[in-house]
N, C-alpha and C positions, 0 to 999 in steps of 0.2 A: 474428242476432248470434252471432260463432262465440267459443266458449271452449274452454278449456283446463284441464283440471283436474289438478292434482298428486297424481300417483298410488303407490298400492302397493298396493291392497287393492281388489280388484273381485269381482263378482257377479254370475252368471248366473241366468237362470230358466227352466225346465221350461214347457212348454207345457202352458196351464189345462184339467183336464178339462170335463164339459160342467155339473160341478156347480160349484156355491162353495167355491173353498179353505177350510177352515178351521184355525187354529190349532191348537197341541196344549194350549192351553188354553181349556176351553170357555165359559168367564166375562172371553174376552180383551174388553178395552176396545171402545166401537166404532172407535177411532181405530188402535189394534193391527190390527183385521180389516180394515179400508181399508189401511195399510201394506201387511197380507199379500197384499192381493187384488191392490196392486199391484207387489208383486215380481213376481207373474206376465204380468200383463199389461204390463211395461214391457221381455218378450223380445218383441213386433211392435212397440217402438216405436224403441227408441233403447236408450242407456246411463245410468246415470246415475257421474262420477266424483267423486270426492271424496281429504282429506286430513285423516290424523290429526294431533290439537291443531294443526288450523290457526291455529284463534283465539286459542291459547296464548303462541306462540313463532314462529319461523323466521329466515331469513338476516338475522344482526344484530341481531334484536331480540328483545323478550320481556314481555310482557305491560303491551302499549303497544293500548288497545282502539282497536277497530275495522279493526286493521289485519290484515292473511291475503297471505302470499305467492301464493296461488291470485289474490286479488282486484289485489294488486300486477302479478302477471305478466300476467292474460287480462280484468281489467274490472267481476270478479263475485266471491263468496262460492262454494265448493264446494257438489255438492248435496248429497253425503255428508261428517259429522261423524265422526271417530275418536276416542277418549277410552279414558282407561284407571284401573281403580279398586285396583290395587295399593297395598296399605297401609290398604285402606279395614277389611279385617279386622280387623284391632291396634288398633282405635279412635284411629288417626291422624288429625290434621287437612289433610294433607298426601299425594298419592300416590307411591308409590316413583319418578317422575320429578319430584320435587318440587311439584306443582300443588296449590292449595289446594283441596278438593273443593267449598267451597261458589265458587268461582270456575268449576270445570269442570259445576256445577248452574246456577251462571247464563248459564254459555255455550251449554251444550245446551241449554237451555231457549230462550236468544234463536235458535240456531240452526232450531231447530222451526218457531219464528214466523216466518223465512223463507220455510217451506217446505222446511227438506232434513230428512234421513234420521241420523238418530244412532248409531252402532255402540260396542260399549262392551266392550270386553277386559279381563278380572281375572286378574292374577299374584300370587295367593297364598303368601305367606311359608310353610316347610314346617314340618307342624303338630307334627314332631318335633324340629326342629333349632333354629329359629326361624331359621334361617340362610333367603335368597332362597326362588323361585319355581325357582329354577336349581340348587339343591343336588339331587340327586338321586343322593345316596351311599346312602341306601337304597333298600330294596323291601317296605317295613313302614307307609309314610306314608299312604298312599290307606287301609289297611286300620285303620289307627289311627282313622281318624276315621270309620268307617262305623258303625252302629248296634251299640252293644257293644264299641265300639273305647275305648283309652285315652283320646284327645281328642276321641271323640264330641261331649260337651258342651260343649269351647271350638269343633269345628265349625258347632253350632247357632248360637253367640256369634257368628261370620263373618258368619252364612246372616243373623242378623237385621241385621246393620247394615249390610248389602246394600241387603234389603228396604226398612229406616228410604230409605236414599239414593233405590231407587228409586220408591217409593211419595211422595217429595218432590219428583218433578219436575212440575211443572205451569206450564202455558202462564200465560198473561195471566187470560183467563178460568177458571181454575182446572184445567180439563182435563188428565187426565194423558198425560205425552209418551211415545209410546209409543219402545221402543228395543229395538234390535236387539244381545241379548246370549249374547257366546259366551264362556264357559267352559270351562277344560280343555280346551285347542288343541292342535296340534301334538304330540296322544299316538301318532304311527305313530314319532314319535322317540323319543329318551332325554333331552332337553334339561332336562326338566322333573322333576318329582316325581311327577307323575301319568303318567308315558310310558311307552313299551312295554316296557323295560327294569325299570320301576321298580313295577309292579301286571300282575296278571292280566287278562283282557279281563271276566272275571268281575265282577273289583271295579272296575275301572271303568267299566261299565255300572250298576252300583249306584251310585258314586257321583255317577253324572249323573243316573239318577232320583231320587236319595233331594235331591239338590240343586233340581231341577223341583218335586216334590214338594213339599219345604218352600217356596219361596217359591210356588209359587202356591197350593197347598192349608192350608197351614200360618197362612201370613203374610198372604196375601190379594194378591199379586202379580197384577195385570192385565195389566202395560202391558207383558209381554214376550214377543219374539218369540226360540226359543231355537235356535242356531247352531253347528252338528258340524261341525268345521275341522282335521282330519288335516293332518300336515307330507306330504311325500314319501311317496307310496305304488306300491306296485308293481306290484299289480291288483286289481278290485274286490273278490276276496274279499278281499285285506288292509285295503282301506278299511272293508268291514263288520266286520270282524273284533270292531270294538270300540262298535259303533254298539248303542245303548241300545233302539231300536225307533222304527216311525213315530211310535207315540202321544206320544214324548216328544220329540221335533224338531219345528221347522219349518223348518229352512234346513239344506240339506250345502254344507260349503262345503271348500275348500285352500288351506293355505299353501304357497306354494311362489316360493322368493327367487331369482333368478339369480343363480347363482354360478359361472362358468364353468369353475371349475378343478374344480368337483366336477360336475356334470350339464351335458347340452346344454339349453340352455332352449327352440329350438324342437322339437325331436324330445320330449322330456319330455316339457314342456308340452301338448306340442297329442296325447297321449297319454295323460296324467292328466285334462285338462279334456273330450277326445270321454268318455273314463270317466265323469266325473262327471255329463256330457249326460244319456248314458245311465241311471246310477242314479236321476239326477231324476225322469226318466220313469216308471222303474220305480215308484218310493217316490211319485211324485204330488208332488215338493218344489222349488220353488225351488233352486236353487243358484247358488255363493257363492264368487269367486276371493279369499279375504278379506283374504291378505294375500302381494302379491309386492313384485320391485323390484328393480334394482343398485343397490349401494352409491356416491352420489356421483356416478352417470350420467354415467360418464366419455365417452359416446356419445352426441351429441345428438341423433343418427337413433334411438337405442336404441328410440322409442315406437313408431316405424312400420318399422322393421325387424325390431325383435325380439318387443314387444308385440302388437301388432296383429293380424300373422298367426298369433298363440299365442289370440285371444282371439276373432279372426272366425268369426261361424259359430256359435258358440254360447249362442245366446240370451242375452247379457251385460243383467244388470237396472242393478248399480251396480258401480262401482271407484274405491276410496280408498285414501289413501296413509297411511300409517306408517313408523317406523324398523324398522332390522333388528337381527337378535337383538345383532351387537355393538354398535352405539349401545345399547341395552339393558343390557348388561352394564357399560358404562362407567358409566351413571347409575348402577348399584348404587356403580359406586367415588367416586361424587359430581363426576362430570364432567355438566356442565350439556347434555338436548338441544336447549337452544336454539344450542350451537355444532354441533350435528351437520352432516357436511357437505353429508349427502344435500339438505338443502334450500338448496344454491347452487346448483343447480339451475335456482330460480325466477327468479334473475339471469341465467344463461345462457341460459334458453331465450330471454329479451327481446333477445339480442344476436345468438344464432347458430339456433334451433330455433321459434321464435314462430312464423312463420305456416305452417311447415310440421307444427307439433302442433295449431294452433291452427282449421288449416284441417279440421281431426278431426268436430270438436264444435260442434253448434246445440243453441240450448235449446229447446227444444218447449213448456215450459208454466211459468207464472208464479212464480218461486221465492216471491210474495207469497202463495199462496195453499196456505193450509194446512188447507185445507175437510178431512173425511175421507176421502174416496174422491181426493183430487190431492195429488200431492208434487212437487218441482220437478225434472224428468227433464231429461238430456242428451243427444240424438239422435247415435248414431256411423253416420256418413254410409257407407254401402255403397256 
């Protein structure tokens, strides 16, 4: 049965050595070490795609259950989950795109029992300004909150109602869901508060351990698998430049959005991702296209003219979709992403792009089955 998944955000994976991958946490869940073991092994299988708040929102509508433009446009549910826990810091009930969290705990959670993969992004309010995740007028922020910093201890306040969130996800049977979470993204830019611009490579490699740290050592955090997602980079040493060490990774992964008026997306692309191939190997990790896309996909050929040959070839485990930083910025100004355009999309490909994306993607194994060691993968046809 061929499907179609709504994309922005894909993942590649490193070829397994001849031991068992393990986590950078060595008290990870068994369901955590099954996920990890099959990041790796799902570069000899296939793909897997997926779409951020499928379950939430899309073209027209908004949180109207059981309904997924992914499921609308190709038949099926993605097998990759995106979700985002902005605002969760502030002891909000709400995250900075509006969603209620205990509504995005019952959605990952039902997503799980499918069978798919959950990915989980936090945009942290700045702990000096209170202003966004996007203020980034100082270069004081990241140092503020590191041990001995001014908001050290409202940092701590962040780190536990994280933990509370993710130590609350569990299956039906109790089981905690395991999820794929990346912090402090897109630091080769200046977008953020924590970017290159805005901390040292120094502080923030501190601030991704001491964040590891607290939640698995601290808090008792199992069920995560933790995900290095640099914007635009220029070569592998700028990639490392700010990387925290293997012990505190398990996934490298790139942002990187098509934009054409700023980069070419296939010359880049397929430049930053042979890099990342190779770092994989290096480091023994998984990797992770976490998050791409055009805005609005004015190109119905765009996934097999421009994606495909950006992503063939190396070892792609999963790819989900998301918005882009300006649908992002708009929610800050209380523009709703249920009207984002990017996802009209899921109406056109039914009309003009369906069987030509469509003819992409087989499933390879049961989205019903969410045993430890299977997740529901999507086979990209060579």
């Amino acid at each position: 049965m061929n499907k179609l998944l709504f994309i922005v955000f894909a993942a590649f994976s490193a070829a397994c050595s001849d031991t068992t991958p393990l986590p950078a946490d060595p008290q990870a869940t068994p369901e955590t070490q099954a996920l990890y073991r099959n990041l790796f092994r799902i570069a000899d299988e296939g793909v897997m795609f997926g779409h951020q708040d499928d379950a939430l929102y899309g073209h027209d509508w908004k949180y109207e259950e059981g309904r997924s433009d992914v499921r609308e446009c190709c038949g099926d549910y993605p097998a990759v989950f995106g979700w985002e826990l902005g605002g969760l810091e502030t002891g909000a009930d709400r995250s900075i795109d509006d969603v209620p969290f205990a509504e995005i705990t019952r959605l990952l959670c039902a997503a799980y029992g499918r069978g798919a993969v959950n990915t989980v992004s936090w945009h942290p309010q700045n702990p000096e300004s209170g202003a966004s995740a996007w203020d980034g007028k100082t270069s004081t922020a990241v140092s503020s909150i590191l041990p001995g910093g001014a908001n050290h201890a409202q940092f701590r306040l962040w780190l536990d109602r994280l933990a509370g969130f993710f130590v609350g996800l569990k299956s039906a049977d109790g089981t905690c869901v395991p999820v794929l979470f990346r912090p402090f993204h897109e630091h080769t830019g200046s977008g953020f508060w924590w970017g290159e611009a805005q901390c040292t490579p120094d502080e923030y490699k501190a601030l991704w351990r001491f964040t590891v740290e607290y939640l698995r050592d601290v808090k008792g955090v199992h069920n995560l698998l933790y995900v290095y997602s640099p914007d635009l980079y220029r070569d592998a040493e700028h990639y490392t430049e700010r990387y925290p060490g293997d012990e505190w990774v398990d996934v490298l992964g790139l942002d990187a959005y098509h934009r054409p008026q700023d980069w070419d997306f296939l010359s880049g692309g397929e430049r930053m991702l042979s890099t990342l191939q190779r770092l994989g190997h290096e480091h023994g990790k998984p990797t992770a296209f976490t998050e791409t896309g055009l805005e609005g996909i004015p190109d119905t050929a765009w996934w097999t003219r421009r994606l495909l040959p950006v992503i063939r070839g190396k070892g792609l485990s999963y790819v989900a979709g998301t918005q882009t930083e300006k649908n992002l910025r708009e929610a800050f100004s209380g523009e709703s992403q249920a009207r984002n355009k990017y996802t009209y999309f899921a109406s056109k490909a039914k009309k003009e792009g369906f069987e030509q994306i469509s003819a992409l993607f087989l499933i390879i194994s049961s989205p019903h089955n969410h045993m430890p060691d299977r997740h529901v993968l999507f086979c990209l046809k060579r």
